[in-house]
C-alpha positions as CSV (number, residue, x, y, z in Angstrom):
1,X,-14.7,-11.6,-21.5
2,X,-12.2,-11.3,-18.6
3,X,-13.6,-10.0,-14.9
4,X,-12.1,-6.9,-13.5
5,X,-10.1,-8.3,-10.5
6,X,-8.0,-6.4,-7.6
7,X,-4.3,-7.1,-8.9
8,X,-2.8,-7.5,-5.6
9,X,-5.2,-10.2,-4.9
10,X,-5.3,-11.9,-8.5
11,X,-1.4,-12.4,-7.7
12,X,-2.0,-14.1,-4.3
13,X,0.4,-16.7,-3.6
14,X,2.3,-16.2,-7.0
15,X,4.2,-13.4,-6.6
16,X,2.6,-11.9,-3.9
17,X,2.2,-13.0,0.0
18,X,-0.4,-12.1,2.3
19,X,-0.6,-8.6,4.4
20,X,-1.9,-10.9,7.6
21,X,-0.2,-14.1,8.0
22,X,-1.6,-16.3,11.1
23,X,-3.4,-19.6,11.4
24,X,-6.0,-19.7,14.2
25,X,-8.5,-22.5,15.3
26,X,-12.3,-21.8,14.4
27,X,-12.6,-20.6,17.6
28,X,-10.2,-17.9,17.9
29,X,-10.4,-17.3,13.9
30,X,-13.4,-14.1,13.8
31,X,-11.5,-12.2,17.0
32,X,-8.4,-12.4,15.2
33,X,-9.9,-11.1,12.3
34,X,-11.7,-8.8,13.8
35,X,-8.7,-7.5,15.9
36,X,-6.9,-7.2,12.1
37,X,-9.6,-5.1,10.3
38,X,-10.1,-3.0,13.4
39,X,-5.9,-2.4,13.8
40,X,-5.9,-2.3,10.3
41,X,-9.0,0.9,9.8
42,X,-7.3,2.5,13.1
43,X,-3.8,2.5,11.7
44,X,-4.7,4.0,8.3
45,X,-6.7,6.9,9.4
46,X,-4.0,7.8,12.7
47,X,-1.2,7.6,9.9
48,X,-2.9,9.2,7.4
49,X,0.1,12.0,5.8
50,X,2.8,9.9,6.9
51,X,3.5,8.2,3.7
52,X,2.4,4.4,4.4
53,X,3.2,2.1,1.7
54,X,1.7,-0.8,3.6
55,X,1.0,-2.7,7.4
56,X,1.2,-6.4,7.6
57,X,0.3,-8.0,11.1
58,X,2.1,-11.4,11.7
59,X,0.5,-13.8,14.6
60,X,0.9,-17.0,16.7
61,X,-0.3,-18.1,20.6
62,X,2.4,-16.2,22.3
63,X,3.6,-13.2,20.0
64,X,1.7,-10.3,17.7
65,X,3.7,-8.4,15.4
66,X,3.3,-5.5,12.8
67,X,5.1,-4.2,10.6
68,X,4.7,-0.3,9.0
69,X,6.8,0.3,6.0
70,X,7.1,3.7,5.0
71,X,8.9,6.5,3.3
72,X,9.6,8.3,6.5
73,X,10.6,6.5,9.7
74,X,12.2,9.0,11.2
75,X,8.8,11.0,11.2
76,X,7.0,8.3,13.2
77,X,10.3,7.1,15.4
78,X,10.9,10.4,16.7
79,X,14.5,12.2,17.8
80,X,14.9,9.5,20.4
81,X,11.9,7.0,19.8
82,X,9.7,8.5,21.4
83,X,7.2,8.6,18.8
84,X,7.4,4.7,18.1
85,X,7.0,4.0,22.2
86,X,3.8,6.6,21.6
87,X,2.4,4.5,18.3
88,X,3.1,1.5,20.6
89,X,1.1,2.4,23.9
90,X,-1.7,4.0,21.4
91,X,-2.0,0.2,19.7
92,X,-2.4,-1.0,23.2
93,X,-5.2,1.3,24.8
94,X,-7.1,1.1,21.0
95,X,-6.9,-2.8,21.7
96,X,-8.5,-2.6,25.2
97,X,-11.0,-0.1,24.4
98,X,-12.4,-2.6,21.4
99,X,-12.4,-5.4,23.5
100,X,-9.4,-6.9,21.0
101,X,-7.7,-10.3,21.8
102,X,-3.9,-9.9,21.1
103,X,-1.3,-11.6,22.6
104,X,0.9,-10.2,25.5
105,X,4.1,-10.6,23.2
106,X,3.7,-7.8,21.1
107,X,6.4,-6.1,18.9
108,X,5.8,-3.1,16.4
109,X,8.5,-2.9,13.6
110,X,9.0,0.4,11.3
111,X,11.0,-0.5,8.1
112,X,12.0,2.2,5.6
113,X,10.3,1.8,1.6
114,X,14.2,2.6,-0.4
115,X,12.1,3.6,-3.4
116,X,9.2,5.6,-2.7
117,X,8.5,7.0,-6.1
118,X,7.8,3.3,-7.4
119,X,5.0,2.5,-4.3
120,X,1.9,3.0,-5.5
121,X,0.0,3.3,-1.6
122,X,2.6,6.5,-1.2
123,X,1.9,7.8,-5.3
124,X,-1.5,7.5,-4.2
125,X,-1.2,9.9,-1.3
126,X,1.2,12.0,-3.0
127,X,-1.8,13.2,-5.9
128,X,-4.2,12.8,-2.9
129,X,-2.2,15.6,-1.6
130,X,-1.5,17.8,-4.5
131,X,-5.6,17.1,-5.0
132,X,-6.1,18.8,-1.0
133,X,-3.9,21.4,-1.6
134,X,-6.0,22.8,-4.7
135,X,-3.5,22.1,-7.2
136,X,-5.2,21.1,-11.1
137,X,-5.8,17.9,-11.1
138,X,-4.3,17.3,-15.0
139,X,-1.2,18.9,-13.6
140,X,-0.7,16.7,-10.7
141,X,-1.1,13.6,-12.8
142,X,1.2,14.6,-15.1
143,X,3.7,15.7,-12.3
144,X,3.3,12.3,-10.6
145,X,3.2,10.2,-14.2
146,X,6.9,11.8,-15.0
147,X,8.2,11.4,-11.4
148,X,7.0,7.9,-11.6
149,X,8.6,6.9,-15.1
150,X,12.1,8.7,-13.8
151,X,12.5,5.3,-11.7
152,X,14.6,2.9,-13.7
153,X,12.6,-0.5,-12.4
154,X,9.2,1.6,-13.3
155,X,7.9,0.5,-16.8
156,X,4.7,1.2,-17.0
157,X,2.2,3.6,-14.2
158,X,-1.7,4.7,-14.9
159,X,-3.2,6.7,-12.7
160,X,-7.3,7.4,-12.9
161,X,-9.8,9.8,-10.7
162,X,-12.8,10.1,-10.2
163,X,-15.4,12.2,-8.9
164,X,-16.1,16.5,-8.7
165,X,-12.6,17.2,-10.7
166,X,-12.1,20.4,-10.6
167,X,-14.9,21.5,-8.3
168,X,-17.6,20.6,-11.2
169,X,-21.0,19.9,-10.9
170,X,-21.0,16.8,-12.4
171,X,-18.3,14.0,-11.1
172,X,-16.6,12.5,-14.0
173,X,-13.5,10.6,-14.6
174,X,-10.2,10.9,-15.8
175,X,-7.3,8.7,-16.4
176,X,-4.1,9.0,-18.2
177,X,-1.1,6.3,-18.7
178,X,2.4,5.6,-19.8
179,X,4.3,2.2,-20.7
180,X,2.9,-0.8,-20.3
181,X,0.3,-2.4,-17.3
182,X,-0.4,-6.1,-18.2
183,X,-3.2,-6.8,-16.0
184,X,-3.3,-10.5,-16.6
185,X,-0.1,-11.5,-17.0
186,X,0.2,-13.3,-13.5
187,X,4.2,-12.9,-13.6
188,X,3.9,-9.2,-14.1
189,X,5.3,-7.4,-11.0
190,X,1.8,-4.7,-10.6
191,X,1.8,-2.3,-7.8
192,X,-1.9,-1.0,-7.1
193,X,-3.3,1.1,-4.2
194,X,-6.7,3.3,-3.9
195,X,-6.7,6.6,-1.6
196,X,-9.2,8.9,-1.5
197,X,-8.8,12.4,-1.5
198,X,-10.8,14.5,1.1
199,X,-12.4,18.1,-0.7
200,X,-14.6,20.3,0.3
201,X,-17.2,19.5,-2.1
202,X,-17.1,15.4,-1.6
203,X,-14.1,12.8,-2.1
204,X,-12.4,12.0,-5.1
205,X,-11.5,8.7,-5.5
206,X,-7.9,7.5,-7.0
207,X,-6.3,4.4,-8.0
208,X,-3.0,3.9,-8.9
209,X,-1.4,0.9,-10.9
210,X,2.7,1.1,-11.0
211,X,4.5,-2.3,-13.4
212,X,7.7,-2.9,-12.7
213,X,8.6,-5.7,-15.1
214,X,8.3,-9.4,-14.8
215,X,8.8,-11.6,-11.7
216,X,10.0,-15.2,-12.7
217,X,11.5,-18.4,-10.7
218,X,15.1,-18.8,-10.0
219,X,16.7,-21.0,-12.0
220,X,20.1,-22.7,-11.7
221,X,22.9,-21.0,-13.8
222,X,23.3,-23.6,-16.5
223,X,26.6,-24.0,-17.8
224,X,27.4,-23.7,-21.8
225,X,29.7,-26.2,-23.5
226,X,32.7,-25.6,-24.7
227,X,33.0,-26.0,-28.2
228,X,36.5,-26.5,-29.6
């Protein structure tokens, strides 16, 4: 019997590369990750509507950088960049106020997600939303199943709640799928993300899973013979 396994994680240094990438001596190594959970928790809930597929936080002596990939950079930019300047300084004074070592070199990039449909962090939000706004929860899955599938490198999505659906009594779960999600194929290119959406009542939880084919090694174009 096989384990049930985060797939991000079970694809760690296959196909997929770490969201913090730093060496540190054992000395410096728990404020550093200390100063990347707590960036990481304070990030998430100040952009929290702003569509974030993901933050990665890259680090050596001298520099510190992150990097927020979303759907909408021009929300958290601003007209003129004001609103990137803002995110900046608010990184700084956060860091202060925790008592955070980073070092003085530090840059904050904000790159645009091209496909945001086929993200499964900003799918996540998007039925986290729908859920907040009262919509029913079948019809947002459905909704976000088709909206998913419509992307041409999408061939497989399941989506699965949990908790008070529908304001009941009793929290249940439901979940509901479309194409293909091979879970232990290591190759297979599997999107996940969690969100949680915030009701009245209590939370309902979400996971997302979103396969977009196989990942496999370049190879050298081989050339055919000629036959005669």
């Amino acid at each position: 019997m096989s384990h049930s396994v985060h797939p991000y994680s079970h694809r760690l240094g296959i196909i997929r590369d770490w969201k913090s990438r730093w060496f540190s001596s054992d000395k410096e190594f728990r404020g550093a990750l200390k100063a990347d959970i707590m960036l990481r928790e304070f990030l998430e809930k100040k952009m929290r509507g702003l569509y974030v597929a993901s933050i990665e936080m890259e680090r050596n002596q001298k520099s510190f950088r992150i990097i927020i990939k979303t759907s909408r950079p021009g929300v958290i930019i601003g007209r003129t960049g004001e609103g990137s300047v803002k995110l900046r300084n608010d990184i700084v004074k956060f860091t202060k106020k925790a008592k955070l070592a980073i070092p003085a070199d530090f840059k904050l990039d904000i790159e645009e997600v091209k496909s945001p449909e086929s993200n499964a962090a900003i799918v996540a939000y998007m039925i986290a939303e729908g859920l907040e706004k009262r919509m029913p929860f079948r019809r947002v899955m459905k909704q976000t199943i088709e909206k998913v599938m419509a992307n041409r490198d999408v061939l497989g999505v399941r989506i699965y709640l949990g908790g008070r659906l529908g304001g009941a009594e009793m929290a249940r779960t439901e979940d509901l799928k479309k194409g293909r999600i091979p879970l232990q194929t290591l190759r297979a290119d599997i999107d996940y993300a969690q969100e949680k959406a915030h009701m009245t009542y209590g939370d309902i939880g979400i996971k997302v899973w979103i396969y977009k084919g196989d990942i496999f090694a370049k190879k050298e174009a081989s050339v055919k013979p000629v036959i005669r």
